[in-house]
N, C-alpha and C positions, 0 to 999 in steps of 0.2 A: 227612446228618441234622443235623449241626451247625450248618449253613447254615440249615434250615429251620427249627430250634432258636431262632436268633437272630429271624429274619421273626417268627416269632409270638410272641418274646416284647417285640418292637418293640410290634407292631400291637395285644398285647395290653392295652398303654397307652391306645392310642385308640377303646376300645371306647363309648366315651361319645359319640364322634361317629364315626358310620358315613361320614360323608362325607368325611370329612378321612382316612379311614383309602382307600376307594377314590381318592380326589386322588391320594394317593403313589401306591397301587399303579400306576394310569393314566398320570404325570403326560408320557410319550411320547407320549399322543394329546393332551393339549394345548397348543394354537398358538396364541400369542401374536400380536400385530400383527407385530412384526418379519420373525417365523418367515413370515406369509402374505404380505407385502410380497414375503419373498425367492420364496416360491415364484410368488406373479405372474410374479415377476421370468422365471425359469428357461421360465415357463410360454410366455412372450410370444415369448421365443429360442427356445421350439421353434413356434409360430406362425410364425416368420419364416423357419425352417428349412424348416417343409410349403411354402409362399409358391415358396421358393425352386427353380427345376427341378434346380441343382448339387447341392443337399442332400437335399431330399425323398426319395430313393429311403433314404436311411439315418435321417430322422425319423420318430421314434414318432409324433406325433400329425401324420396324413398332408394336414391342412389341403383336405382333397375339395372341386372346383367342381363346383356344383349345376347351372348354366347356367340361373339364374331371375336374370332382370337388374333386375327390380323386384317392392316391394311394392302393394298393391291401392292405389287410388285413388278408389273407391267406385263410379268408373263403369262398374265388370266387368257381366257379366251373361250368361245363358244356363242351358242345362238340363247335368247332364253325370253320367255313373257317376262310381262312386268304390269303390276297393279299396283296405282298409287290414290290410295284413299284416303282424306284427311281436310277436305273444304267442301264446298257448296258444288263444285266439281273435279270428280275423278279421271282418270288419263288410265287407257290401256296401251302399251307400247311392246314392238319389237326389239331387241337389242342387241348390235351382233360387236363382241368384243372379239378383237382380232391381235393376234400379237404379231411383233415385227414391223410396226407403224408407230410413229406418233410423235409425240414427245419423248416421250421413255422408250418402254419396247412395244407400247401395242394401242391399238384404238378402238375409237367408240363409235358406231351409225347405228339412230335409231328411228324410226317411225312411230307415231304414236293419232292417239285420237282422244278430244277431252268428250266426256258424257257429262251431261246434267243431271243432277240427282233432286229431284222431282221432291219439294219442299213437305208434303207430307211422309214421303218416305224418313224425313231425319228423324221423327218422334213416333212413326209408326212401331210396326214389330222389324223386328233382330231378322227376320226368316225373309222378310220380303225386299232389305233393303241389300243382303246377301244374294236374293236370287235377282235383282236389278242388275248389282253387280257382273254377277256370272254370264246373265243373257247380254250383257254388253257387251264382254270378253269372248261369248262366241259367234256377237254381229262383228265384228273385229278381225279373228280369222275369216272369216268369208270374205268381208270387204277387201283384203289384203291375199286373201287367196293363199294361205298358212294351211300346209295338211293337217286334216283332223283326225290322221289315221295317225301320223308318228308324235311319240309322247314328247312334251314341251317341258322342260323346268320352268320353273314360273317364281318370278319374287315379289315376293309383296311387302308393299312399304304403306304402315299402318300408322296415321299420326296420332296416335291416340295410348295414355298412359297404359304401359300391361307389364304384367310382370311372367318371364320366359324362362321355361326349365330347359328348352333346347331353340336352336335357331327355326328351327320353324314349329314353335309352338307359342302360345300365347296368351296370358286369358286377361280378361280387360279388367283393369282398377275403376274406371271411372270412365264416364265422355265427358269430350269439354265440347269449345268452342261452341255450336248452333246445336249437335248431335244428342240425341236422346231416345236413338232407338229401345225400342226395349227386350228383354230377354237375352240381352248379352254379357249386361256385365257379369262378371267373375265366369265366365264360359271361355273357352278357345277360342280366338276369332280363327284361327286357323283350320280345325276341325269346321265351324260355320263355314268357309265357304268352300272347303273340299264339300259339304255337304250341299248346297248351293250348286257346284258344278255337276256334282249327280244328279240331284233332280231336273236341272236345264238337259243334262244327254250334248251325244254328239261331238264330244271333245277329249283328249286325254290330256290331262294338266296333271302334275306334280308340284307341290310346291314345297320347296328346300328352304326360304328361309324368308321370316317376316323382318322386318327391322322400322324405326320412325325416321322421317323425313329428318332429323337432326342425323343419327348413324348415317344414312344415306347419302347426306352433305358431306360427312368425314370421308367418304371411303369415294366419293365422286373424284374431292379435290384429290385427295389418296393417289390416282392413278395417277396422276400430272408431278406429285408432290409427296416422295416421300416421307419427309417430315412433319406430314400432315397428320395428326395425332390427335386432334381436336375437333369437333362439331357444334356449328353455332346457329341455331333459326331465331330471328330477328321478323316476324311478320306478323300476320295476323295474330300469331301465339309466339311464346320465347321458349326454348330451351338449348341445352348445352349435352353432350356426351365427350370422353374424353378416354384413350387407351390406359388403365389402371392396371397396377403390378395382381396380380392373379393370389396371392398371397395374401393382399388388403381385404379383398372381397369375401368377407364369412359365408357367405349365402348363396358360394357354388362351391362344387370339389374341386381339389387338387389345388397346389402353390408354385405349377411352374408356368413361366410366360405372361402374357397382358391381357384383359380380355376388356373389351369398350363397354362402359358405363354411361347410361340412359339418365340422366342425374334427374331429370324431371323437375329443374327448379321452378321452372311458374310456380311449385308450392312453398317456395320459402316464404319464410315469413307466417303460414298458416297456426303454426303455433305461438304466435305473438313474438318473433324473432326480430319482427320492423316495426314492433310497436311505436319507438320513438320517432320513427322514422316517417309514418303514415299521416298523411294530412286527414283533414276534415271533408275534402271533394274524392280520394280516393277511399274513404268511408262512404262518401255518396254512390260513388263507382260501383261498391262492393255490393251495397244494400238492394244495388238496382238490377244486381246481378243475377243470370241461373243458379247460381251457386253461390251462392254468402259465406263466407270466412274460408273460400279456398281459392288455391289462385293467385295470393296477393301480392307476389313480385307479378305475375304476368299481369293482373291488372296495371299496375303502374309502370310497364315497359313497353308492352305487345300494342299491335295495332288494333288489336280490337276496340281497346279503350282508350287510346293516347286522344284521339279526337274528340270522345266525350269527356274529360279532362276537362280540354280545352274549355269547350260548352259550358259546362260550369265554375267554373272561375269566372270566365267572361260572364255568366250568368249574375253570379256574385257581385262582380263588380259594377255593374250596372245598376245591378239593385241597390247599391251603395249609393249609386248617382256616380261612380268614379269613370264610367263610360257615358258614352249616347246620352249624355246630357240624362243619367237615369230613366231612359225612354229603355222598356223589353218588350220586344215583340213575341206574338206568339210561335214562332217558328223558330225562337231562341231559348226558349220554354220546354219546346218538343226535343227526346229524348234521341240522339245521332243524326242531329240535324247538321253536325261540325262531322265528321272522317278525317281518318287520320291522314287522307290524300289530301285531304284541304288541309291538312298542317303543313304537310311538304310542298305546298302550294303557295302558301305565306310566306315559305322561308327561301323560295328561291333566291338567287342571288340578284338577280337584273330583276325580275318582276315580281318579287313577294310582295311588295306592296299593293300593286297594281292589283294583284291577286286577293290579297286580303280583303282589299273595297271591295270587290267584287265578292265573296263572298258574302262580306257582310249585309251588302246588299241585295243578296239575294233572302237573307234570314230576312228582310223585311226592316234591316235598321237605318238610319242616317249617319253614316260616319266622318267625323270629324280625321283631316289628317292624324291628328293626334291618337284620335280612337285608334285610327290603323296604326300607326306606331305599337301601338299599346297591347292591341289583340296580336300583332305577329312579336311582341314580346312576351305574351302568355306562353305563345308556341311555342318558340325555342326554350325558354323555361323548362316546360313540360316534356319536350323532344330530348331537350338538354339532361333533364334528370335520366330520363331511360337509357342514355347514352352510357351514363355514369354510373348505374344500377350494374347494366351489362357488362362494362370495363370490371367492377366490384366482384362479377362472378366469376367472371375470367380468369381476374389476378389470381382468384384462390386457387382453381383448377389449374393453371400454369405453375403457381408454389406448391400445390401438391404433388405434382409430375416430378418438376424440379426437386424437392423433395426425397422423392420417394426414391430418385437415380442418384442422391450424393453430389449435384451439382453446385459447381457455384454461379455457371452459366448455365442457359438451357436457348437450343436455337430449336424452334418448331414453330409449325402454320399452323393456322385454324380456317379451315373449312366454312362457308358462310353463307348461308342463303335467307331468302326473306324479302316480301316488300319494305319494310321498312328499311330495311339496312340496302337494299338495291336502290329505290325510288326516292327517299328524302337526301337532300340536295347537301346534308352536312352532317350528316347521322354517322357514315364512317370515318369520316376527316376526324371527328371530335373522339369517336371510340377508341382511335389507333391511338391518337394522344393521349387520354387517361391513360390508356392501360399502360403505355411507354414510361410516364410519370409511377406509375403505383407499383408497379415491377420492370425498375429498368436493367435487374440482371436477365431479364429476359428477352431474348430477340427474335423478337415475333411481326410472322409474317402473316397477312390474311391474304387467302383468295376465293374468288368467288366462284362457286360454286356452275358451272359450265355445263348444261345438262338434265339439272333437277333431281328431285331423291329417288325418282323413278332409273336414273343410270347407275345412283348408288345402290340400289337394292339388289340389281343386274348385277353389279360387281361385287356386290356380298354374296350373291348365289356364286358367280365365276370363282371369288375368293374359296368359299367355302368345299367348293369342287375340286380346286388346285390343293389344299391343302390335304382334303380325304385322297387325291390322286398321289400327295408328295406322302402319305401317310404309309399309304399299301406298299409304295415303293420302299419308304426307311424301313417298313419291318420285314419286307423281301429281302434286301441289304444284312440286314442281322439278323434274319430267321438263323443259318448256319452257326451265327454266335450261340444261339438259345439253347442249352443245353436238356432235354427231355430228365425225367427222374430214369425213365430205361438207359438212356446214353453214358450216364450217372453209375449206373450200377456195372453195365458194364467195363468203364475204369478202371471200378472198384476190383470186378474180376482179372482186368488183365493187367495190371496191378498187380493183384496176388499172385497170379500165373509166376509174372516177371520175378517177382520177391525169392518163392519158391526154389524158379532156376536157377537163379544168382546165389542161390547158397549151396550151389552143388558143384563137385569139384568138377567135371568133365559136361560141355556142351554151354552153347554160348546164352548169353543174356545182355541183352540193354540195358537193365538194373544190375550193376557190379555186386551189389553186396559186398563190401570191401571191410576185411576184420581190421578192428581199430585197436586190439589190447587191450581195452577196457577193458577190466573184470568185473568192477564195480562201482557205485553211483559213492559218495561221499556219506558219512554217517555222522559229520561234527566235531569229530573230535582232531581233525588235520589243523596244525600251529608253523608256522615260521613264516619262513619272506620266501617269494619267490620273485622269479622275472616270468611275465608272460610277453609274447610277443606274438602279432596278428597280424598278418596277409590272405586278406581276400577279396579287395574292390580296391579301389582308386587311391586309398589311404596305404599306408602302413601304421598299425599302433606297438606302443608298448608300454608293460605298468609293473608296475613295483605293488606286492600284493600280498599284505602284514597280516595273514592268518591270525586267526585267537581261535579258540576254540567257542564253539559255541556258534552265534548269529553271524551270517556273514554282512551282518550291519556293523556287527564290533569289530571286522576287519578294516585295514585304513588301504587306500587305494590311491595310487600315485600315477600318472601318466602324463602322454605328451600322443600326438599327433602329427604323422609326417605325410604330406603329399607323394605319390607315387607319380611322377610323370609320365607319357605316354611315351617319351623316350626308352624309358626304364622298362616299361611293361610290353615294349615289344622292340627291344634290344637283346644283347648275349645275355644269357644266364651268368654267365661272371659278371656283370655290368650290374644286373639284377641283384645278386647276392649282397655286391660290396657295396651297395645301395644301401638294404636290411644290416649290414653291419653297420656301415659307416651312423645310420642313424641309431641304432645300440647303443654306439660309441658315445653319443651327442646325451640321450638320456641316462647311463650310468655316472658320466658328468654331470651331468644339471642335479641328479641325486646324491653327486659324491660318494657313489659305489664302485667307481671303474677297479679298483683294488681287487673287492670283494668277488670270489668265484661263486657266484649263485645258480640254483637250480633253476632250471628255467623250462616253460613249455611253450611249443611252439603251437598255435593254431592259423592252420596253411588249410586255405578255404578250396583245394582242389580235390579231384580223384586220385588218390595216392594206395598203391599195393604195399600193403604192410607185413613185416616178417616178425616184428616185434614191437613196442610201445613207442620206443627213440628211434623208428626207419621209417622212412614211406618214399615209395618211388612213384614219381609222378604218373601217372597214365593219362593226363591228356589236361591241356590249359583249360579254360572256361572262358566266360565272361568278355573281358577285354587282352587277358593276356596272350602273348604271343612268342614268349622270349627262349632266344632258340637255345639247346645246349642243355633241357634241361629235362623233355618229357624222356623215361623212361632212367632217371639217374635217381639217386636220393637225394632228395633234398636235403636232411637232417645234416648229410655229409657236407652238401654243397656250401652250408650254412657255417657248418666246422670249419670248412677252408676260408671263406672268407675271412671271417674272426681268425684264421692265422695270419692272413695274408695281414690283416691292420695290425696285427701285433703288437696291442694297445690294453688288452682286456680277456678275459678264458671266462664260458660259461660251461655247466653240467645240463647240457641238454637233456631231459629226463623222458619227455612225452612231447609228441606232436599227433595233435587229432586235428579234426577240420570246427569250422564253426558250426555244427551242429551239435557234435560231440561237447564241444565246448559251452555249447548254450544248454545241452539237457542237466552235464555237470554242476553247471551254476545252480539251475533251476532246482536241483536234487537237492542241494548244500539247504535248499531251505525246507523244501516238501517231498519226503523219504518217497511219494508215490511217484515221484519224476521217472521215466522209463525211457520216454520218447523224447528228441530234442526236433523243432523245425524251425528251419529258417526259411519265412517269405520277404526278400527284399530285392537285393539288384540280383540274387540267384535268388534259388531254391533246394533244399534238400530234407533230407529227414534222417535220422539216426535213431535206435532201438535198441535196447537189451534182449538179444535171441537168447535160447537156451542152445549151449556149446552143444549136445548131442546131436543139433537139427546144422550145425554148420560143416558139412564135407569139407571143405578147405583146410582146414588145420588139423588132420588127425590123429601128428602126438599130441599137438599141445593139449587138445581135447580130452584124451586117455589117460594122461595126467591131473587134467582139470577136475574130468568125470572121479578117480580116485578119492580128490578130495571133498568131491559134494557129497558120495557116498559115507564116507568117516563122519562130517554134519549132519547125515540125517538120518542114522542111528545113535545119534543120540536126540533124537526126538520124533519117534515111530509115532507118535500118538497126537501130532500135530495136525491142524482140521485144515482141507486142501487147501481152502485162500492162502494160510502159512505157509508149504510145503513148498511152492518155488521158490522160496526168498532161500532155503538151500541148495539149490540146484543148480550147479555151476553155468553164470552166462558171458557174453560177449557183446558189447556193444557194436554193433553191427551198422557201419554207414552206407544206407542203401544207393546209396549216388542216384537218386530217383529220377533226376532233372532227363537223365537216359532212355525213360519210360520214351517206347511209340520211334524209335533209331531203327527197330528193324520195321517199321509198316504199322505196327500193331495201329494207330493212333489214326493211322490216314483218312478212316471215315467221320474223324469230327475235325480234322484239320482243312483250314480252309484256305482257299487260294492268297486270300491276307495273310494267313500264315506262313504261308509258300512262300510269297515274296521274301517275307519278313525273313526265313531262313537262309534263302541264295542270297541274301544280302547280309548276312552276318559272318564272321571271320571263321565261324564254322559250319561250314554248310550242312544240313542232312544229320547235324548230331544235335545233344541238347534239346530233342523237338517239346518234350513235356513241359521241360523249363522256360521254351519259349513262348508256351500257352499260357504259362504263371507269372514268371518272376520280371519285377521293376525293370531291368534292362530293355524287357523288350514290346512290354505293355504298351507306353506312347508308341512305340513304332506301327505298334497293330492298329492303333486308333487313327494315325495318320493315314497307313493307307486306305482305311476304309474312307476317311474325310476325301481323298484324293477322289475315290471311288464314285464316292454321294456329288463331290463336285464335278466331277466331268459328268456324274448325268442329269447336272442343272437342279440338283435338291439343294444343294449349299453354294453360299457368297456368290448369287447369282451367276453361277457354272464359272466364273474366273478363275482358273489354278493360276494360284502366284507362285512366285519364288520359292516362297520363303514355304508353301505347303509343299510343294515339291521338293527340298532341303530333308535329307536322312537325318534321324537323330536330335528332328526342333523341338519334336514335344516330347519334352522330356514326361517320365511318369509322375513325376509331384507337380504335375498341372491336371493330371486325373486327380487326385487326391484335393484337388483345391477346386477345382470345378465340380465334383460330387460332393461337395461340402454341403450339406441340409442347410446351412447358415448365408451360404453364399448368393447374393439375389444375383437374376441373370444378368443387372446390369456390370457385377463385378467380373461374370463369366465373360461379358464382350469383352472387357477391360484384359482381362487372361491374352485374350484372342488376340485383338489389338496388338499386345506386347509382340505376340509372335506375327506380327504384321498380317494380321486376318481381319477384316474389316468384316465384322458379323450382323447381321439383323437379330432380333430380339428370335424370331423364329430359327434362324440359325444356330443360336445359342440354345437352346431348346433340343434341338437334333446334335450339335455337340455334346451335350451334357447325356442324350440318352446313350451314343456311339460310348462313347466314357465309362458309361454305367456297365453297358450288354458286356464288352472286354473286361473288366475288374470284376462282374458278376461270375463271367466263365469262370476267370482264373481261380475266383473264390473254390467256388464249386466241384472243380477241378482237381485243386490242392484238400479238399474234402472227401473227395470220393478215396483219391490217393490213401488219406491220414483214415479213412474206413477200414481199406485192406488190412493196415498194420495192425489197429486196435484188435481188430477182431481177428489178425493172425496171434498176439499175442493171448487173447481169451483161448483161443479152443488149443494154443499150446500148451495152457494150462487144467484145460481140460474145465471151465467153468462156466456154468449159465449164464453169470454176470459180472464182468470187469468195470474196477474202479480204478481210475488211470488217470496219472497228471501229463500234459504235454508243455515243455519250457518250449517259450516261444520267441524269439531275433526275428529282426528286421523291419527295413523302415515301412513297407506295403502294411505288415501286419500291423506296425504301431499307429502309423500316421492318415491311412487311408480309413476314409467315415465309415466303409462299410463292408471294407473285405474281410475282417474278425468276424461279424455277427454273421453274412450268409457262409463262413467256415464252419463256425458252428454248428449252425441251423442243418451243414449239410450231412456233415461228420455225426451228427444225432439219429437224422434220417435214415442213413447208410448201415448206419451202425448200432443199429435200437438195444443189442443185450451186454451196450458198453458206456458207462457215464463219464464222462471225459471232461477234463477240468483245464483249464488252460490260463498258464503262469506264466506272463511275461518276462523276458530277462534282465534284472537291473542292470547288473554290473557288464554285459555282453559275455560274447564267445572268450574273451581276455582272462577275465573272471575264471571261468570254468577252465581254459588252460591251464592255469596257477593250481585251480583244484586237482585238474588230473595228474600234473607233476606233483603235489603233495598225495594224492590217493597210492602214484607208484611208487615213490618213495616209503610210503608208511610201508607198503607189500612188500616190498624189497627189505626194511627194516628186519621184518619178521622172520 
């Protein structure tokens, strides 16, 4: 009594101002910035805890996937039922989404009817309030006069916590709100009432996909707003869903795209996460509750309870004597004799007052102006906290979004339905402001929800139809990409066919097989300096390359890098040449060798017919060159006259091979089993060591060669087969592969993408293999199939820009950075963007797979190809099983995530009785030139 004594003769002081006397009494329900920051804070950790599959089984707020992977785009449309269950009445609706109207591209008309759900049915059985349900859904068609003969999609929007392995599947955590039927939880409610509509007869309904009155808010505002990314219910009950990176989410497959998250917060807090935060009357709240210790943000936010709140504190306070002269009635006693409508009724703006005496007079009490003062300061109080709760969850789910995209801004709506947040007179005013305050890098728009979660559910179905429809379509689109294991093998065979021919002297071939002088790979023991010099893309290189014997790690490597202009590269061959000197010129200065006559080897990255080591006559440009004067001359020579013409410097031209020759050489110098060289980058090719008996083209050199394999391998009759080719005279043999599929052979995996891609390159109808593989022409393939997807309305809302119609934008090292496993798709829009592509998160999604199917063929491709040879090279040796290194160039093979391992994967497949080992090239094609001028010299020596 003492105690009470003191209270009212404090409070008796502040009778002058009823407000300041309710502040004190209150001041645990109000939350300062700080206070809501921290709970953000707490709120976001248990976000990351549902997220998480380790944690989630012990998080309150269970973070539920929806399995809706996008919101509307305005091109939805269709007719569809709709069932919206989740209060005291349900609503069956028709909904016919039509595109080509609206705001955006398309609109909403629905018809609907609300039922009453008959109060014993909420606590009955599971089976009877399911078949309520259904018999209402098919008084509905008839009322409406809906055939019952043709099948309806139907969505259904279920407010009720569950956790979902597909969009329409479902099986219930728990009921809240009034609902207690039984025999449902941990069941499907989905299965329940296809089971429901079976035993009613008479209908055919499908239903495609469940979702909660919160998803359904997101995907409403959705159609109007596509920044709309967020779901907010503020009414009877609260909760929040929000589009989350798909890679967050442990607790579904796959890591590409967004997929909307049911966050389920009414149960923050359950595990004592607002323990500081919970009063003494929302302990009353709880205790009074169906359910005790769960819930506990929604008790202190949602409408259920805002109004009995009220009740007790006003209850409280009275009983202090701080109201009503300490007079309580008994219908101030009774339990939801305040509603949350008589909060928002207090707090109007013109008549809250007026309203409040009335209320209170209707509880049976005598109110003093003051007391009214007093009681509509309880309210906003209590109104006010839930305001600032909501703000608190927001903020985190906005910092998390933001977040997870690397922003430093984030502009997005939230979606927002609810009586509370529609009907009280100051509830959004106040919401918009916190949240503005608590996250002001974020610019955030709400709207209200136009329609209810019954239009959103419709549009989750029309979504989820549009995208299985955009589904069938992108893998129609790249079905012809996809390459079969039979399509595969036969490559492999024509391929070999091609291999075959090309090494025979009389009748034509696509694959040249072009002898390169090679005799032999490097054994270690080549010393001195040489000059290498390298043309075959856009560069020109050259390097200075200090042999030691031994590691070609202890050799010392000097070079420079020159641009090759477009001028040069399709200009005279004299213009070209005195290019390649003049920059000779520039590096044996910057070396202070111009004196010095060094041996030198050239690696010239074309098709060149060879009569000897130091010849090669061009047979045909590639790539980007074009420069005239030059195919069918030698170049070695071409290269001699230039260096006369500067008459500045003299080299010993010794060897000129191409860069594959050049990249096996290198590779050899380290790992004696080197045989094969390939290059996959802005070309393609392949080089191998044949044995000289199998190559018709040269048949003195051969019969000479043959003499002296035979003198080696008598003196070792008694050598065990693996050994016995290592005497047997060979030829490095440069398949010019890139040729494969020039006469037709290819035509039935080449696609009209390709087609294109070919009549728009400098060489039309040649090169077609290489235009399936190599960096040059990769982005091209990907562009026009994106051109393709866009004009049939799958991509950047059927818009062809500019900049996608521009030959030559996407470049191939925007595949290699968009198939990055690393890279989230907000970095791939960012990719897009650069090339002025304005992408939706789902677009990025169909960019990155168009990425994939092209770099997966070429893989594959260049697999079946590197099949042929391995296992041409086994059975020319006449052995079960080959053990074989292939040195490998180029930037596709180094830099690209994943065209090495399906080369692999495929070349293993292809090729089962060959293990094949694959040795990148440090030093490049440069490298291995220097070595094949030292290899010819040392032969020459002898």
């Amino acid at each position: 009594m003492f105690a009470v004594h003191l209270v009212l003769s404090f409070f008796s002081k502040l009778q002058e101002d009823p407000t300041k006397k309710v502040d004190r009494f209150m001041y645990a329900m109000h939350l300062h910035d700080d206070q809501l920051s921290d709970i953000s804070a707490r709120f976001q950790a248990e976000m990351k805890k549902g997220l998480s599959a380790e944690s989630n089984a012990a998080a309150a707020v269970k973070m539920l996937p929806t399995h809706v992977h996008s919101t509307p785009d305005g091109s939805e449309k269709g007719q569809f039922l709709a069932l919206d269950l989740g209060g005291s009445k349900f609503k069956v609706l028709q909904v016919q989404v039509r595109e080509g109207t609206g705001v955006r591209r398309g609109g909403v008309e629905m018809e609907e009817k609300t039922y009453p759900i008959p109060e014993e049915l909420l606590t009955g059985s599971g089976k009877e309030l399911f078949d309520h349900v259904s018999e209402s859904l098919k008084d509905f068609l008839h009322e409406k006069k809906i055939s019952v003969e043709k099948k309806h999609p139907l969505a259904f929007t279920f407010s009720f916590p569950c956790e979902q392995s597909a969009l329409n599947q479902g099986l219930l955590l728990n009921w809240s709100k009034n609902f207690r039927a039984r025999g449902v939880q941990g069941k499907d409610v989905v299965q329940a009432l296809r089971g429901a509509v079976n035993r009613t007869g008479g209908m055919d309904v499908e239903v495609l996909a469940m979702v909660n009155d919160t998803v359904a808010t997101m995907m409403t505002c959705g159609f109007d707003d596509r920044y709309c990314e967020v779901g907010l219910i503020v009414g009877s009950g609260t909760n929040a869903c929000y589009m989350e990176e798909l890679h967050h989410i442990d607790l579904v497959e796959g890591d590409e795209g967004r997929m909307c998250v049911n966050t389920e917060w009414g149960a923050f807090g359950d595990d004592g996460a607002l323990n500081d935060y919970i009063t003494e009357f929302d302990r009353e709240v709880d205790a009074a509750s169906n359910n005790p210790g769960k819930q506990i943000l929604e008790k202190m936010v949602s409408g259920m309870y805002l109004g009995e709140l009220v009740r007790l504190v006003v209850l409280k306070m009275a009983k202090l004597g701080l109201l009503f002269e300490g007079q309580v009635s008994d219908a101030l006693r009774t339990k939801g004799k305040i509603t949350t409508a008589h909060v928002a009724a207090m707090e109007e703006y013109k008549n809250g007052l007026k309203n409040t005496r009335n209320i209170l007079v209707d509880l049976d009490l005598s109110p003093t102006p003051d007391d009214c003062i007093a009681v509509q300061r309880v309210s906003t109080i209590v109104s006010f906290r839930s305001s600032n709760l909501v703000a608190a969850g927001l903020a985190a789910i906005l910092t998390q979004i933001r977040q997870n995209r690397h922003l430093r801004t984030l502009r997005i709506t939230v979606g927002v339905d609810g009586t509370v947040y529609k009907t009280h007179p100051r509830y959004a005013n106040r919401l918009h402001k916190v949240v503005q305050r608590l996250i002001p890098e974020c610019h955030v728009r709400f709207v209200l929800s136009d329609g209810g979660s019954s239009k959103g559910a419709a549009l989750v179905t029309a979504v989820a139809q549009r995208l299985a429809s955009q589904r069938r379509q992108v893998d129609e689109t790249l079905s012809p990409l996809r390459l079969s294991g039979k399509q595969l093998l036969l490559v492999k065979k024509r391929m070999r066919g091609a291999l075959e021919a090309g090494l025979k002297s009389k009748g034509p071939s696509a694959v040249k097989m072009l002898p390169s002088y090679v005799y032999q790979t490097p054994d270690g023991t080549e010393h001195g300096k040489y000059l290498a010099l390298g043309l075959g893309g856009t560069n020109f290189r050259a390097l200075l390359v200090d042999l030691k014997k031994g590691l070609l790690q202890n050799s010392r490597l000097n070079h420079k890098i020159y641009p090759t202009p477009v001028e040069i590269m399709q200009g005279s061959g004299e213009e070209l040449f005195d290019h390649i000197a003049q920059c000779v010129g520039d590096f044996l200065d910057y070396m202070g060798m111009k004196s010095a006559r060094l041996p030198a080897g050239f690696t010239f990255s074309f098709p060149c017919e060879q009569a000897g080591i130091d010849t090669g006559t061009l047979v045909s440009w590639t790539k980007s060159f074009k420069a005239t004067d030059c195919e069918g001359h030698d170049v070695v020579g071409m290269l001699r006259e230039a260096i006369k013409r500067r008459n500045e410097f003299d080299l010993d031209i010794v060897s000129v091979v191409n860069d594959a020759v050049g990249t096996m050489m290198n590779c050899a110098y380290e790992d004696p089993q080197c045989e094969i060289g390939l290059i996959a980058g802005t070309g393609t090719n392949v080089c191998y060591m044949e044995e000289l008996k199998n190559i018709e083209k040269i048949e003195q050199e051969k019969g000479h060669m043959e003499r002296e394999g035979e003198e080696k391998q008598d003196d070792g009759a008694e050598r065990e087969k693996k050994e016995e080719h290592a005497g047997i005279p060979k030829m490095c043999i440069n398949t010019e592969w890139g040729g494969l599929g020039d006469d037709g052979s290819l035509d039935d995996i080449i696609t009209h993408y390709d087609s294109e891609v070919d009549q728009n390159s400098l060489n039309p109808g040649k090169q077609r293999f290489e235009k399936l593989i190599s960096g040059m022409y990769l982005g091209e393939v990907v562009r026009q199939v994106l051109l393709d997807l866009t004009r049939g309305g799958l991509l950047f809302r059927g818009q062809v820009t500019e900049a996608l119609k521009t030959p030559g934008i996407f470049h191939t090292k925007y595949l290699s950075q968009i198939e990055s496993d690393r890279l989230a798709l907000l970095q791939v829009r960012s990719v897009l963007q650069q090339l002025g592509l304005d992408s939706t998160c789902d677009d990025s999604i169909i960019v990155k797979e168009v990425c994939g199917a092209v770099s997966h063929r070429a893989a594959q491709l260049c697999g079946a190809g590197l099949a042929a040879v391995v296992d041409k090279i086994r059975e020319n040796r006449g052995l079960d099983h080959l053990d074989i290194t292939v040195g490998v160039d180029g930037s596709l093979y180094k830099l690209h995530p994943h065209f090495s391992g399906v080369l692999h994967q495929t070349v293993k497949m292809l090729a089962p009785q060959c293990t094949v080992s694959f040795l990148p090239s440090e030093g490049g094609s440069g490298t291995g030139a220097a070595l094949t001028a030292a290899v010819a010299r040392k032969k020459l020596e002898k």
